[in-house]
C-alpha positions in Angstrom: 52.2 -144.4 50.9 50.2 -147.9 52.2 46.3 -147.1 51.8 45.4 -148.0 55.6 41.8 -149.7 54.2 43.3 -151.8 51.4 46.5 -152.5 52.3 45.5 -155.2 55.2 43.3 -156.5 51.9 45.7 -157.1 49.5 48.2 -158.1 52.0 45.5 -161.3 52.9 44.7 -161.7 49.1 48.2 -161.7 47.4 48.7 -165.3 47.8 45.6 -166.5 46.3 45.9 -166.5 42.7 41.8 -167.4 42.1 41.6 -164.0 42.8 44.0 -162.4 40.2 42.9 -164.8 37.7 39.2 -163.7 38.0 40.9 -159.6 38.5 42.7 -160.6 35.1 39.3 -161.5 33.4 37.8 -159.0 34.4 40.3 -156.2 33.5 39.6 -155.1 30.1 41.7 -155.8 27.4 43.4 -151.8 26.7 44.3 -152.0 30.4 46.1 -155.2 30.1 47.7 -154.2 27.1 49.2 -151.0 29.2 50.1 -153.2 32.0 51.9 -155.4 29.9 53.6 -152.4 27.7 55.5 -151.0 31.3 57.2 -154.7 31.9 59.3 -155.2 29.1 60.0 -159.0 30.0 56.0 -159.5 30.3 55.7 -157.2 26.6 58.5 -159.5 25.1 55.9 -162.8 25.8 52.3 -160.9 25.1 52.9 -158.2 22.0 52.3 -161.2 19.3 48.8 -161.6 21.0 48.2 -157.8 21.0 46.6 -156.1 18.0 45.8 -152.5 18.4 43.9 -152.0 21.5 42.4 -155.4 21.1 43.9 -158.7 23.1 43.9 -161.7 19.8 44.7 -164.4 22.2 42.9 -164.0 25.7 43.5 -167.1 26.6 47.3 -167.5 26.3 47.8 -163.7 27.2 46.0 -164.6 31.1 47.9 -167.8 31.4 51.0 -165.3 30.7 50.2 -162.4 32.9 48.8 -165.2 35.8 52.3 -166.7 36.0 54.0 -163.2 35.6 51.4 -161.7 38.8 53.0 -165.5 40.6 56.3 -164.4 40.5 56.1 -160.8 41.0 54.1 -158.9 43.9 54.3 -156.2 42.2 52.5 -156.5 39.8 49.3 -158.5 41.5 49.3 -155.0 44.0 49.1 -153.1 40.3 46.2 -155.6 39.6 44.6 -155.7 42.4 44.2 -151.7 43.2 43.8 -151.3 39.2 40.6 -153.2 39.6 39.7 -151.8 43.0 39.5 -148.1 41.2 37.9 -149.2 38.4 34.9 -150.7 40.2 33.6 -148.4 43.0 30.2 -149.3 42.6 31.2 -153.1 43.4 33.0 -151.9 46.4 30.2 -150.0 47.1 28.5 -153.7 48.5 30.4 -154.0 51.8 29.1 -150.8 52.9 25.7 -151.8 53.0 23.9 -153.9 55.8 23.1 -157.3 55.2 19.0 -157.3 54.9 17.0 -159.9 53.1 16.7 -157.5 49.6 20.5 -157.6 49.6 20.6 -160.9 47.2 17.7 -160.0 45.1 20.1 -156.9 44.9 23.1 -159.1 43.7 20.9 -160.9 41.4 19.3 -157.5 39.7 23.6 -156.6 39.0 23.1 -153.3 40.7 26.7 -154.1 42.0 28.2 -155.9 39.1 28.4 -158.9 36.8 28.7 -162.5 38.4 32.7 -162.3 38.0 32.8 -158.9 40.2 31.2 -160.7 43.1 32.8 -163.6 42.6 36.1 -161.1 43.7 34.1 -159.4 46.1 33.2 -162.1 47.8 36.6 -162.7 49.0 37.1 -159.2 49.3 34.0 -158.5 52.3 35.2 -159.4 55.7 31.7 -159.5 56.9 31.1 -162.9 58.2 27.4 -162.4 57.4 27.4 -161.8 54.4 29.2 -165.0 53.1 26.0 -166.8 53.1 24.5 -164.2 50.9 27.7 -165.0 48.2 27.5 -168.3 49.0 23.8 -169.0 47.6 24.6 -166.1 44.8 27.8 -167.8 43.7 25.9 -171.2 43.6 23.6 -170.1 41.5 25.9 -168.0 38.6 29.0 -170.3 39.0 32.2 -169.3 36.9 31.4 -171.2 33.4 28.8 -169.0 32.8 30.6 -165.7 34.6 33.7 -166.8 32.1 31.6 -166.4 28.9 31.2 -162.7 29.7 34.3 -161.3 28.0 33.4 -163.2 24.7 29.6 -161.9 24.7 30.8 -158.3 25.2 32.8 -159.2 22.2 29.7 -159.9 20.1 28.1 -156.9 21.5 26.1 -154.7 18.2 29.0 -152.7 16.6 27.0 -149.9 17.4 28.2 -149.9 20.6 32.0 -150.0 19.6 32.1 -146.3 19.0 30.3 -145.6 22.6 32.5 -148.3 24.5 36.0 -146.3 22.8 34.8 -143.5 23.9 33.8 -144.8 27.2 37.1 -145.9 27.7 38.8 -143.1 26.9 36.9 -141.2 29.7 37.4 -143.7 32.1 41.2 -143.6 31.2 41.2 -139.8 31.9 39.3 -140.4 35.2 41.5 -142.9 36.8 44.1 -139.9 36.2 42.0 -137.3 37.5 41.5 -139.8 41.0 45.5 -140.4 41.0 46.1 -136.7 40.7 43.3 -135.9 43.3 44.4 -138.8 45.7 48.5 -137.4 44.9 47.2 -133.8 46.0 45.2 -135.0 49.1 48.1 -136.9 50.3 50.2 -133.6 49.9 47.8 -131.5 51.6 47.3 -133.6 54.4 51.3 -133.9 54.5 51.4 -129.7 54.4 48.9 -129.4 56.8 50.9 -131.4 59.2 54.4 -129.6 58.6 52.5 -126.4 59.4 50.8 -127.4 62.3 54.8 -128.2 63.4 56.5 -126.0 62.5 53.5 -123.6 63.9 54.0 -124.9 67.0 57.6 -124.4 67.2 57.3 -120.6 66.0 54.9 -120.5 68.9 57.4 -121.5 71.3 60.3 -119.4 70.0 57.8 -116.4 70.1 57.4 -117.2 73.6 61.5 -117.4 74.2 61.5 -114.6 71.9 59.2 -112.3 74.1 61.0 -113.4 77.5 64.5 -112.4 76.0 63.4 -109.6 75.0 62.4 -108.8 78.9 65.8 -109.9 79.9 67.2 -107.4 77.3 65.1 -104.4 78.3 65.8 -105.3 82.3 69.4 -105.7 81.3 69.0 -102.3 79.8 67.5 -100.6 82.3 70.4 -102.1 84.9 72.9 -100.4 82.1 71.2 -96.9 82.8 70.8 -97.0 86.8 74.7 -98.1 86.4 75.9 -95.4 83.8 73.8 -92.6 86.0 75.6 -94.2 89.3 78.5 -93.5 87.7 78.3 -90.3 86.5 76.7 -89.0 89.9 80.6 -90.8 91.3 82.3 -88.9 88.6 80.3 -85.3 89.6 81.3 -85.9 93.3 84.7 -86.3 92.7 85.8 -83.1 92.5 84.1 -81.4 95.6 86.1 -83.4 97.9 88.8 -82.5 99.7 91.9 -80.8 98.3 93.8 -83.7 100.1 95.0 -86.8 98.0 92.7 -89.6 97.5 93.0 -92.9 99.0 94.9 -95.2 97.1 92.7 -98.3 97.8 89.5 -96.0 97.1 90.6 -95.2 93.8 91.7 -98.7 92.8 88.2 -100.1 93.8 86.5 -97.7 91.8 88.5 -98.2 88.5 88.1 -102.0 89.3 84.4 -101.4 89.3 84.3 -99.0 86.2 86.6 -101.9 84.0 84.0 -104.4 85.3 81.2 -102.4 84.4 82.2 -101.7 80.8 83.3 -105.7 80.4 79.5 -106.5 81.6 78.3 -103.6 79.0 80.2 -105.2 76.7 78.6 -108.5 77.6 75.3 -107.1 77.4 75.7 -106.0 74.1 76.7 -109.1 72.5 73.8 -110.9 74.0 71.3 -108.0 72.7 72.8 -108.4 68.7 72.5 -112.4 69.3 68.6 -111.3 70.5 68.0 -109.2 67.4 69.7 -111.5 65.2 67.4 -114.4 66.6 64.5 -112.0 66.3 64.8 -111.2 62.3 65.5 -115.6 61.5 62.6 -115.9 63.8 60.7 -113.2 61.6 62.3 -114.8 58.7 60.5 -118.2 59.5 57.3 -116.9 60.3 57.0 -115.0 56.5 57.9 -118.5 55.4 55.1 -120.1 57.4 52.7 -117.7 56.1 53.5 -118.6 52.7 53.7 -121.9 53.0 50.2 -121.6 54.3 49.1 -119.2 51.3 50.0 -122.1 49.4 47.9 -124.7 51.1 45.0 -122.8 50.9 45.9 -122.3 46.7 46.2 -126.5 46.7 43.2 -126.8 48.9 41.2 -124.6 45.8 43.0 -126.6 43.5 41.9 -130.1 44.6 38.2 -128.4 45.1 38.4 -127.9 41.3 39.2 -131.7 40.5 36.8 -132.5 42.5 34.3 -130.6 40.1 35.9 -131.7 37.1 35.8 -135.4 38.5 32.1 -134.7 38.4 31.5 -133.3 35.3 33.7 -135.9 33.8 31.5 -138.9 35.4 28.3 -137.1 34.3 29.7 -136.7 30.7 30.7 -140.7 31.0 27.7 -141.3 31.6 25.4 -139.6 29.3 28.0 -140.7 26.0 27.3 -144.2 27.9 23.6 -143.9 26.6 24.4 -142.6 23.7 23.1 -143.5 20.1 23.4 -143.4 16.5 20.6 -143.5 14.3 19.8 -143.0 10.7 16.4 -141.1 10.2 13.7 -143.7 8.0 10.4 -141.4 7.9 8.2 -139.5 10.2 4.8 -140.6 11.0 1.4 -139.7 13.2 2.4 -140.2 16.8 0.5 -143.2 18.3 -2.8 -141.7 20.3 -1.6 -138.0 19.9 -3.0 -135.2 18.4 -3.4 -134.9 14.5 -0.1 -132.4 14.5 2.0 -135.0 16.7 4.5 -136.4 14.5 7.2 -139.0 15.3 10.5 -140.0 13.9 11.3 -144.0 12.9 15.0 -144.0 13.2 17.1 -147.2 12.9 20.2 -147.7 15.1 23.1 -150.5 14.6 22.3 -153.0 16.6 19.2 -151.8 18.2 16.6 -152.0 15.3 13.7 -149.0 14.7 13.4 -146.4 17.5 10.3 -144.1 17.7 10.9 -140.3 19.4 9.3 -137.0 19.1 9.7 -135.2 16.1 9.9 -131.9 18.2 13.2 -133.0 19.4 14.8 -132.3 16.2 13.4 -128.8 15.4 14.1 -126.3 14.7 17.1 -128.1 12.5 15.3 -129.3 9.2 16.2 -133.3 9.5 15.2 -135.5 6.3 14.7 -139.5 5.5 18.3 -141.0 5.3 19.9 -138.6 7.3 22.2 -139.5 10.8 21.6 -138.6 13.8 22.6 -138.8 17.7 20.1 -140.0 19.9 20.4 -139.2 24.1 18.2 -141.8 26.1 17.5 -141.9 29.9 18.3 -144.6 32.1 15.0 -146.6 30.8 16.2 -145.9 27.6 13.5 -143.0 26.4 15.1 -140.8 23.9 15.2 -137.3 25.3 17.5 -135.4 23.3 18.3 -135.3 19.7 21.1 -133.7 17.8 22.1 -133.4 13.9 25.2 -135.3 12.6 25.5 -133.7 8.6 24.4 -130.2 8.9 28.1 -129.2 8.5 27.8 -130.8 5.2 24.9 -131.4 3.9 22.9 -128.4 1.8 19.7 -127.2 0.4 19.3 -126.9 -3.5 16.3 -126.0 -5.9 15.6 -128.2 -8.7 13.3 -130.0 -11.2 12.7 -134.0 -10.4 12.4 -136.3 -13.5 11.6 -140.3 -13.6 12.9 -142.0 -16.4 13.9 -146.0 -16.5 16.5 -145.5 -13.8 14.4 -143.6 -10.7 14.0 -140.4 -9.7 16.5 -137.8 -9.9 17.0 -134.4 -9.0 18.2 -131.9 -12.0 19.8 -129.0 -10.8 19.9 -126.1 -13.3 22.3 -123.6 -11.6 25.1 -126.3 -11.3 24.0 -128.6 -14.1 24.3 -131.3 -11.1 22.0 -134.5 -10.8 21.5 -136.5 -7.8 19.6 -139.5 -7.5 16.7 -139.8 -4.9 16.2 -143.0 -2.5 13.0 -143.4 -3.8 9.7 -142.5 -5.5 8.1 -139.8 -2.7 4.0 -139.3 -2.5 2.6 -135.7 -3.4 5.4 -134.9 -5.7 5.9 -135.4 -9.7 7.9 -135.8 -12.6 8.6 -131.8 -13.8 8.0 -130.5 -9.9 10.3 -127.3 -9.0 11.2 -128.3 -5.9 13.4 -127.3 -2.9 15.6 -129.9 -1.6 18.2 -131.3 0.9 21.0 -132.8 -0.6 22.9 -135.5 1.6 26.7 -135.8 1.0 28.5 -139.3 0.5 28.9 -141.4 3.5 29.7 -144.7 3.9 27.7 -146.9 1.6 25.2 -143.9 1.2 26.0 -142.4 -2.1 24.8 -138.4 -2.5 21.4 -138.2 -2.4 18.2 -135.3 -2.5 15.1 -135.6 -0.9 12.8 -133.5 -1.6 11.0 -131.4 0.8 8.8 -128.9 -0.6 7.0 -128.0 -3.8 7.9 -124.5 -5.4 5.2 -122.8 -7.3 6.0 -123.3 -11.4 7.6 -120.0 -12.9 4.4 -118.0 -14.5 4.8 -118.3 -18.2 3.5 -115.4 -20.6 0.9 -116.0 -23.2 2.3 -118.1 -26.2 1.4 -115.4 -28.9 3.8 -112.7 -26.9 6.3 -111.8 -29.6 8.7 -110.4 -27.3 9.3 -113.9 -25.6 9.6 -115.8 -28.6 12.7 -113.9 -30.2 15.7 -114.4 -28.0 19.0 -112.2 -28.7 22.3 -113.8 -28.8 23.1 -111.8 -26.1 20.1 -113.0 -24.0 20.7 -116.7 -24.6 24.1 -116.6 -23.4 22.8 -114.7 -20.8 20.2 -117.3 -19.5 22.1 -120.2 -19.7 24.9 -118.4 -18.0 27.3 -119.1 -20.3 30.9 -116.8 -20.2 30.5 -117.2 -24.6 28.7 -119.2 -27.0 29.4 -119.6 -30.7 26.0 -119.3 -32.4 26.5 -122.1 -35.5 27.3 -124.7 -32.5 24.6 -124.1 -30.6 21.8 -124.3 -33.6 23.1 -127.4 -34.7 22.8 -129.1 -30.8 19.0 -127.5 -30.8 18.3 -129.7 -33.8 19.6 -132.2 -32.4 17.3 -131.6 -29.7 14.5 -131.9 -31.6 13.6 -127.8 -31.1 12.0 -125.7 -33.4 13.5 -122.4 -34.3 14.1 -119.9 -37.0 17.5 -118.1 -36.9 17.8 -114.7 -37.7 20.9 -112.1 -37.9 21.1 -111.5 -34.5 18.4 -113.8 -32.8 16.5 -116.4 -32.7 12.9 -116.8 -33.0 11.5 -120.3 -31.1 7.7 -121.5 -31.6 6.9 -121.2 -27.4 8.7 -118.9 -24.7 12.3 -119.1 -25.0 12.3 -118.8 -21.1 11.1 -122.0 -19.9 12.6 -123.5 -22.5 16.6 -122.4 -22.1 15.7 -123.6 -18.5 14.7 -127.1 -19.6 17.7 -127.3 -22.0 20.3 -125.7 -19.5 21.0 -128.9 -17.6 21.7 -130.9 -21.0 24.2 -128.7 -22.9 27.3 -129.7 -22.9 28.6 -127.2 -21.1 32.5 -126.7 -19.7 34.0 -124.9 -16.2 36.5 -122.7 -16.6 38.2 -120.5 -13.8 38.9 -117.3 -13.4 42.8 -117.2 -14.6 43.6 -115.2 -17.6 45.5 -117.9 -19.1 42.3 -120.3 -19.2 40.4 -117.4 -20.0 42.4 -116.3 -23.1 41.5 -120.2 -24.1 38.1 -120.2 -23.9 36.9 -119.8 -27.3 38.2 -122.9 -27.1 34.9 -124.6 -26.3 31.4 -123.6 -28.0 29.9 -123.6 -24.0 32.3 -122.5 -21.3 30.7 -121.0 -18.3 32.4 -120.1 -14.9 33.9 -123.0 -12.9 32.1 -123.1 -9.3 33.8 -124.3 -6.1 35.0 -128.0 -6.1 34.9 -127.9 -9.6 37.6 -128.7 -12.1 38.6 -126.3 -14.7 38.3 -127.9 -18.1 41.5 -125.9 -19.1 44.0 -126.0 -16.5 43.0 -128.6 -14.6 43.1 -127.1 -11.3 40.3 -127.0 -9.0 38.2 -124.4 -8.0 38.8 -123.3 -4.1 36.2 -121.1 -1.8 37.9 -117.9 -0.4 41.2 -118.7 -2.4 42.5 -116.4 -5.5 43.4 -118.5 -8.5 47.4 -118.4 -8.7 48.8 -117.0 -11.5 51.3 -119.2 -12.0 52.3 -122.5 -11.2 55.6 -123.4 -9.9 58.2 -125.7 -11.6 60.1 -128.4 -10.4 62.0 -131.2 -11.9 61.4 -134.6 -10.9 64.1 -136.1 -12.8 61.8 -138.8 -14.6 60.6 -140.4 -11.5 57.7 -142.3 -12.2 54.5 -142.3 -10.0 50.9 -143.7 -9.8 48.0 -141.8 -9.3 44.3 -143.5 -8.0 41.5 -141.2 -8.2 40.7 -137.9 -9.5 38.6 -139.0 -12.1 37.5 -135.3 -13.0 41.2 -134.5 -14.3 41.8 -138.1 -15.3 44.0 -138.8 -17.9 45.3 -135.6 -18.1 47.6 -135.4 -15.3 50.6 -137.3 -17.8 50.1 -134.1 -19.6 49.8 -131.7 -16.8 52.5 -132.7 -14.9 55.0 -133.9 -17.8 56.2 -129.9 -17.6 57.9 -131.0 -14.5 60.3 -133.9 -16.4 57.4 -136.8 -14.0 56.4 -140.0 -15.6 52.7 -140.4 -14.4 51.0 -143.5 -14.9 47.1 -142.7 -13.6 44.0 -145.2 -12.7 39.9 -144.6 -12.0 39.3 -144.7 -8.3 36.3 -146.5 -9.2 37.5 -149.3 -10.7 38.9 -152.8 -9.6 42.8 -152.9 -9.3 43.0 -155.5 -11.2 46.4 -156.3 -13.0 47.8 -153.5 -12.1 48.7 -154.7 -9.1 51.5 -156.3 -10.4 52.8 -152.5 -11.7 53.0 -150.8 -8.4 56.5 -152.3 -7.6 57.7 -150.0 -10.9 57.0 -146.6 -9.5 58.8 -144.8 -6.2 55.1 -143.2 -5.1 51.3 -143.8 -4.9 49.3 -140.2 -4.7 45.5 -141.2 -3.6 43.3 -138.7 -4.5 41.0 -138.8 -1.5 37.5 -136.9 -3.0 37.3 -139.2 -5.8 38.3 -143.0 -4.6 35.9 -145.7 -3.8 36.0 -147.5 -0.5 37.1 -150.7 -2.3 39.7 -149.7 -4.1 41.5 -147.8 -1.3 41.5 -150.7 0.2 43.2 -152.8 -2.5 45.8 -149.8 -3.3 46.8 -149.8 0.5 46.9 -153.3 0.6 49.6 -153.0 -2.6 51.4 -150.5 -2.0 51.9 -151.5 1.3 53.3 -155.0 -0.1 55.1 -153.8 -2.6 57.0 -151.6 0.1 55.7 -148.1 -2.3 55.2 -145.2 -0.2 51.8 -143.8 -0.1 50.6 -139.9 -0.2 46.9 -138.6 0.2 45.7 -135.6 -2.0 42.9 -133.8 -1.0 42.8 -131.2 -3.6 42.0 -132.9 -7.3 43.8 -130.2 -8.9 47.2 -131.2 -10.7 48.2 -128.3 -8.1 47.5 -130.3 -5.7 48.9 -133.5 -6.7 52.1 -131.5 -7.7 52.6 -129.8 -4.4 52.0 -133.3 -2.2 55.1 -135.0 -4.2 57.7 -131.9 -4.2 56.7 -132.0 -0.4 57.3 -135.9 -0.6 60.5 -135.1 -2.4 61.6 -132.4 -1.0 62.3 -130.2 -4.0 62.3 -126.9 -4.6 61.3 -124.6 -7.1 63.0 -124.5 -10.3 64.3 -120.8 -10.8 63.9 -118.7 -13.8 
């Protein structure tokens, strides 16, 4: 269907191709690429200047598309209203009186960019406001309107997430207006069928009423005749005993045969009535559906209409959005003493200063990202976490030794290093912290956030906490066993003091604070809860229990939250493929002996190392497994880049486990268990 407002437009436009050249620069580069994906001649010419979503030649594609949109109408009408729905605030412009703000208004680019009215201007019938485009146009002229595209290019990358995301809405908009304007056009077009078709049940109502006054006159006629008739049948025998005349009688069965013929008659016409009556009745339920259904479509494009709206609303506030990594809190500029407020520092946009109320109550710490919500002068007025999904609290002791500050964490013998040295706190401070997972170039990191109060430690002279059972020791350093002869020989080592006895041993201070200064450095080893890595145990002078994400030292597997350990692994037989496996440094080496069971070569490498001449290996094996938790950003980038030369296929692990590994190559595969 012809818009009646644009259509006389395009119709006076579609010969000028200044205005789809200036349509086709301003038309971002996803929508050209879809354009040119539905015309396969027009793909054939622009796909080797498309990569991704992102147009590598701009130049050469517009010369393309401009002498495509020359040839073919069609596709400077797709142009043309493509721009026209993408830009209702331009078109917006000719809406508006002509008053002497309305060029100061041009100038401010409430209605657009220079390029925009540059299209506009030939767009606005308005003979007065020519003048206004006129002295606009002279003063941003097309060289410096032309240079937009390639400074949106060098826009702050920070915007790059926003502006896909922005897209992506406006994508899903233009399909809400199509659907809206498809189910307006239907409506209107049901609205007029029933009015018709109203009209004409109207009428046949009205021939419906006055046949059925006919029919009840014609019935009424029926009676007066049948009683006439019967009053000549009554009468006939009281008359005379003398023969009838002839003529008499004929007449009267003349006027009985013509009397049954018209009865006849009338009955026909009464069933052609009634049937009329029921396909008229028929019609009407029709009708009164068809108008049930209007109303359901009317409701229907009331609730597009809302979700139009909320979808513009959410455009807009994801428009303003901002991501931001926290730097440190500080007095807020001529507030109270109480007032704090955040330094945060966004891609792109450099340190931004907001309430530190905004965040709370989440518990938000230096180095940690965040998503900023400004206002249209660019205020922040809302802020939301990013990592609390991942990032945790743990208690520890900080040290400072050549290398920083680190955080020693006694329950999971884990260290993490800190950003830097932090005012009010200590070397030997029990503190609480929050630990920030890997991201990016961020490596995990704690920061400390609150001094705990030291453990109170009895007098030295106490007897009873200088003399430690076996039992006790294993106890405290929460060890699953502990062979006694081991573990005196790494105390010398440690430079402690102690005096063995049968079944104890006697230190020269409180053997509670110190088995919880030596816990982080013994050497101990995970180990799950299977039986079979259990029975193995005594293995190892120090096992204790594997916790989750850990690797068992024994089996190799690793430790899952919520998921039973299986009892046995599954076989397979692999026939002596080879494979390469990157990463998973915590099983390492191990998985050529792991996984030899199943009749697999395995050649393995460090995720945190360089390629280096291995590269020149890759083409030797028929799979690359990438263990995904433990891979550097560099080298999955030169393993892709390899494998992907080399024509290898590649597989992602996320489990470390030779489980894991094992279950994402018989998938590869395709092979099934081995029975027996």
């Amino acid at each position: 269907m012809a818009d009646p407002f644009w259509e006389p437009i395009f119709t006076r436009l579609i010969d000028d191709p200044g205005v789809i050249a200036d349509i086709i620069r301003d038309t971002p580069d996803p929508v050209l690429i879809g354009l040119a994906r539905k015309n396969p001649a027009l793909w054939r010419v622009c796909n080797a200047l498309v990569k991704g979503k992102t147009i590598t030649g701009r130049e050469r594609f517009q010369a393309v598309l401009e002498e495509f949109a020359g040839r073919e109408q069609v596709l400077r009408k797709v142009l043309f209203y493509e721009w026209v729905n993408a830009n209702p605030r331009t078109l917006e412009f000719p809406t508006i009186p002509i008053t002497g703000e309305t060029l100061s208004r041009l100038e401010s680019g409430e209605f657009g960019t220079p390029l925009k009215i540059s299209i506009l201007a030939r767009i606005d019938p308005r003979g007065s406001a020519k003048p206004v485009f006129d002295k606009y146009i002279s003063t941003y002229n097309k060289p410096a309107i032309t240079s937009e595209p390639q400074a949106a290019s060098d826009a702050p990358p920070a915007d790059q997430g926003s502006g896909t995301d922005l897209l992506e809405l406006r994508s899903e908009l233009k399909g809400l207006r199509r659907k809206l304007k498809e189910a307006e056009e239907r409506e209107a077009s049901l609205h007029a069928k029933l009015s018709e078709k109203g009209e004409r049940v109207a009428a046949l109502e009205k021939l419906l009423a006055g046949e059925q006054t006919k029919s009840a006159t014609i019935e009424i006629r029926i009676e007066t005749l049948t009683a006439e008739l019967a009053k000549w049948i009554e009468a006939a025998p009281r008359m005379d005993s003398t023969p009838p005349d002839t003529a008499s009688a004929s007449d009267l069965l003349d006027r009985i045969a013509a009397l049954e013929a018209r009865c006849r008659e009338l009955e026909a016409a009464l069933a052609r009535r009634t049937a009329s009556t029921d396909r008229l009745e028929s019609e009407l339920d029709e009708k009164r559906r068809t108008h049930a259904d209007s109303e359901s479509l009317s409701r229907q494009i009331e609730r597009l209409r809302e979700e139009r709206t909320r979808y513009l609303e959410l455009m807009d506030t994801h428009g303003r959005a901002l991501p931001a990594r926290l730097l440190l809190t500080s007095p807020a500029p001529g507030g109270a003493p109480d007032d704090k407020v955040w330094i945060a520092e966004a891609p792109g946009y450099g340190r931004i200063l907001f309430p530190e109320s905004l965040l709370r109550p989440a518990s938000c710490v230096e180095g940690e990202w965040v998503m900023l919500e400004r206002d249209e002068n660019g205020t922040v007025f809302q802020a939301r976490p990013l990592e609390n999904g991942w990032k945790r609290d743990l208690i520890g002791v900080l040290r400072s030794d050549d290398f920083g500050w680190s955080l020693h964490s006694e329950e999971r013998s884990e260290v993490f290093p800190l950003p830097h040295a932090f005012p009010g706190f200590t070397s030997g401070d029990v503190v609480s912290a929050v630990v920030l997972p890997e991201f990016a170039d961020r490596k995990a990191i704690a920061v400390p956030v609150k001094r705990l109060p030291a453990p109170s430690v009895p007098a030295a002279g106490a007897a009873s906490e200088l003399k430690a059972g076996f039992v006790t020791i294993q106890r405290r350093l929460g060890l699953l066993g502990m062979e006694v002869a081991e573990f005196t020989r790494w105390l010398k080592q440690q430079d402690v003091p102690f005096v063995l006895e049968s079944d104890a041993i006697r230190f020269e201070q409180p053997y509670s604070a110190l088995l919880a200064a030596l816990r982080p450095r013994l050497p101990m080893v995970p180990v799950c809860e299977r039986d079979a890595c259990r029975e193995h145990m005594p293995a190892f002078p120090f096992p204790r229990p594997a916790l989750q994400d850990e690797i068992c030292s024994i089996c190799r597997e690793e430790v899952e939250a919520g998921k039973p350990a299986e009892a046995q692994v599954a076989t397979y037989d692999f026939e002596g493929r080879r494979v390469l496996i990157v990463g998973g440094d915590a099983v390492g080496a191990a998985y050529r002996e792991m996984l030899a069971h199943h009749n697999l070569e395995v050649e393995w490498i460090s995720g945190f190392v360089g390629l280096g001449g291995a590269r020149q290996g890759i083409g030797n094996v028929v799979a690359v497994v990438i263990v995904l938790k433990q891979v550097s950003h560099t080298m999955l980038r030169e393993i892709t880049a390899a494998a992907r030369d080399a024509k290898v296929p590649l597989l992602y692990s996320h489990r470390r486990g030779t489980t894991g590994v094992l279950a994402t190559l018989a998938a590869h595969f395709r092979l099934e268990p081995k029975q027996g």
